[in-house]
N, C-alpha and C positions, 0 to 999 in steps of 0.2 A: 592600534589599527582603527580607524575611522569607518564611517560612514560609506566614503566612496569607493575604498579598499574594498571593503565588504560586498556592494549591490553594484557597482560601477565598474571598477577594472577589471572585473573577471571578465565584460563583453568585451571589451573595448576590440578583441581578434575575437567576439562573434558577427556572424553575416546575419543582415536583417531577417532572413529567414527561418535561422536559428532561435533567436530574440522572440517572433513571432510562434513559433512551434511550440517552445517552453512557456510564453502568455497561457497561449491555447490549451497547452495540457494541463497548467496551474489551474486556468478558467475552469474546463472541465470538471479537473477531479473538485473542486470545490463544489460544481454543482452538483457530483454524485452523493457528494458528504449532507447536501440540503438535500436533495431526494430521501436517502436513508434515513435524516432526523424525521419524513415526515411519513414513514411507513411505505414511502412509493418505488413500484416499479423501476423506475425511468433511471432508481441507484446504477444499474447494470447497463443499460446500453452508455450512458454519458461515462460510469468509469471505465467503460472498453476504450473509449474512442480518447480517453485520458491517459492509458495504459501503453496504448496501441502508440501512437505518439511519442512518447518516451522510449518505447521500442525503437523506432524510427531514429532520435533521435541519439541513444547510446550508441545503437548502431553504427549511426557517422562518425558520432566521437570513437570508434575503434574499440569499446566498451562490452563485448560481447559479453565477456560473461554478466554484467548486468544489464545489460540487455537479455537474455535466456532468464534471467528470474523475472523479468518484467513480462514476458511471455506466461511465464508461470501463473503469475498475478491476473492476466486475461483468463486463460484456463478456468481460472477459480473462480473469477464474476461469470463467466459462461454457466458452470455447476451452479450458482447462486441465482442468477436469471432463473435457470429452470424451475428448481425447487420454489422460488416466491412465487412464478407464474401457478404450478401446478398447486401453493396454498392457499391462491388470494381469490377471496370470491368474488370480488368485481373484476378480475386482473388488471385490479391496480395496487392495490393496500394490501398488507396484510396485520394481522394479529403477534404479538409480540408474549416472551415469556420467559421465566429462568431455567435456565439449565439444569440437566438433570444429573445424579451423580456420575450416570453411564456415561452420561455427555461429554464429562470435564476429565474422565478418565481419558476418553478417546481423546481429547483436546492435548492431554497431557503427553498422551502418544507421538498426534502430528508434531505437536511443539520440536520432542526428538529428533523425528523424522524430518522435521524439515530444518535442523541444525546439523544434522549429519549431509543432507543432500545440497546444501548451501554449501557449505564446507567443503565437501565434494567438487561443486561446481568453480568455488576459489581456488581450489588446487591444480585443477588443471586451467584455472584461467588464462595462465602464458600461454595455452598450447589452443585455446578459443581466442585468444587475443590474437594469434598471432597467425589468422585465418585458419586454424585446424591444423598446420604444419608443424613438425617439430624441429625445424630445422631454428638451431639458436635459440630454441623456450627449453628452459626450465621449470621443469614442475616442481611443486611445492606449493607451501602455503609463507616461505621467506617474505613476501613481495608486498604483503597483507599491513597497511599501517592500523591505526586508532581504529579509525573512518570505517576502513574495511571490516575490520570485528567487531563491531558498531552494527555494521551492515548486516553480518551472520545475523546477529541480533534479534535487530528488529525486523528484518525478513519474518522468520519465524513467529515473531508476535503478531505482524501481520497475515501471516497467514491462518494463527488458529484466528484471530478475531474475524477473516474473511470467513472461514468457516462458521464462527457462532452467529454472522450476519446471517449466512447463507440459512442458518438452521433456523432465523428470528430469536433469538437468543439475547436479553437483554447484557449477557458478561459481553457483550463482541465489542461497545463503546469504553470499557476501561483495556482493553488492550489497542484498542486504536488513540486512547489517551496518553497510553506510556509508549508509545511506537513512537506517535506522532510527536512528541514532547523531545526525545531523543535526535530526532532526525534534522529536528532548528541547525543544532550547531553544525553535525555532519554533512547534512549538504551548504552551509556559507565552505567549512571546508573543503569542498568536491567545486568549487566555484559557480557554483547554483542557487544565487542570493534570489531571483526569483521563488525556486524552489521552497529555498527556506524559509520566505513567507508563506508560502500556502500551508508551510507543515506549522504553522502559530494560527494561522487561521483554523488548520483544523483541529488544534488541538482543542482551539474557545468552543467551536461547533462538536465536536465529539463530545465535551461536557453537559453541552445541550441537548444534545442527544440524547445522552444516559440519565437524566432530568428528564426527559419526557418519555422518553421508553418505558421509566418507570411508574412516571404518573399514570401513562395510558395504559398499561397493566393493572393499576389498583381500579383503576374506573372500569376498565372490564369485568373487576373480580366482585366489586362493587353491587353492578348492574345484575350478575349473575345469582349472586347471594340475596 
């Protein structure tokens, strides 16, 4: 498989508009992932409107059920907005730190939780794909290839990492490293070669990130001492 197989023929039956929406949302979420390496605000409103987008855009594909985690994934930047706004003293920046054990336990928690609720949401996908009717869906989890339990996956990594974003937590950039690292090949598979670059982009930017989250940690602890 080449090149054009890969980033080319999956459009070739997308409408410009399509093409254009999945730019826009790559654009975006990229620009949320440079907000976050730099302690700013602005992570949350650009990945809503990155989120929001790809909602929009499963949507069309008939894609409900990933469509409703991409909803999910706004939810959680919405909780993460608030919380930075209500610790940042300029409301813009905030202070970055490591996780506490209590933390990592509750992390360890959602992780569960949001493998059982993913899992959940794949099961009755036939029956959300298929406008909420049942007429001709089969429920189960038969339907679920690589990709899809791939997807269970890193769903869930990304969500506790959303979570230890939200908390300022410097563990939140190695599970946006192993999300984002996983998801290259599964979305060229899902025919989202767009896609799949921005998850190599963010993987390079996530490493930068947990490189400077940490420096600016020791420089706080630094100054303190």
């Amino acid at each position: 498989m080449n090149l054009y197989d890969l980033f080319v023929k999956p459009y070739e039956d997308y409408t410009t508009l399509q093409i254009m929406l999945e730019s826009a949302g790559t654009f975006f979420g990229i620009l949320s992932v440079y907000f976050s390496i730099k302690k700013n605000i602005w992570v949350y409103p650009t990945g809503i409107i990155s989120t929001l987008i790809y909602v929009y855009i499963l949507f069309n594909f008939g894609l409900l059920g990933d469509c409703m985690i991409n909803i999910y994934y706004t939810a959680m930047s919405i909780y993460g907005w608030v919380l930075w706004a209500k610790n940042s003293e300029d409301n813009v920046h905030v202070e970055v730190s490591w996780a506490t054990k209590k933390e990592w336990i509750f992390a360890s928690i959602l992780f569960a939780v949001s493998l059982l609720l993913v899992t959940f949401i794949y099961y009755y996908k036939p029956y959300i794909d298929n406008h909420f009717s049942m007429a001709g869906a089969n429920l189960g989890l038969y339907h679920l290839d690589w990709a899809n339990w791939l997807d269970v996956f890193t769903t869930s990594i990304f969500l506790v990492g959303m979570w230890f974003m939200a908390k300022q937590r410097i563990e939140n950039w190695i599970f946006w490293i192993i999300g984002d690292f996983i998801c290259m090949p599964m979305m060229i598979f899902k025919g989202l070669g767009i896609t799949s670059v921005q998850y190599l982009v963010f993987t390079i930017m996530a490493i930068i990130g947990f490189v400077k989250w940490k420096k600016s940690y020791k420089e706080k602890r630094k100054i303190k001492s």
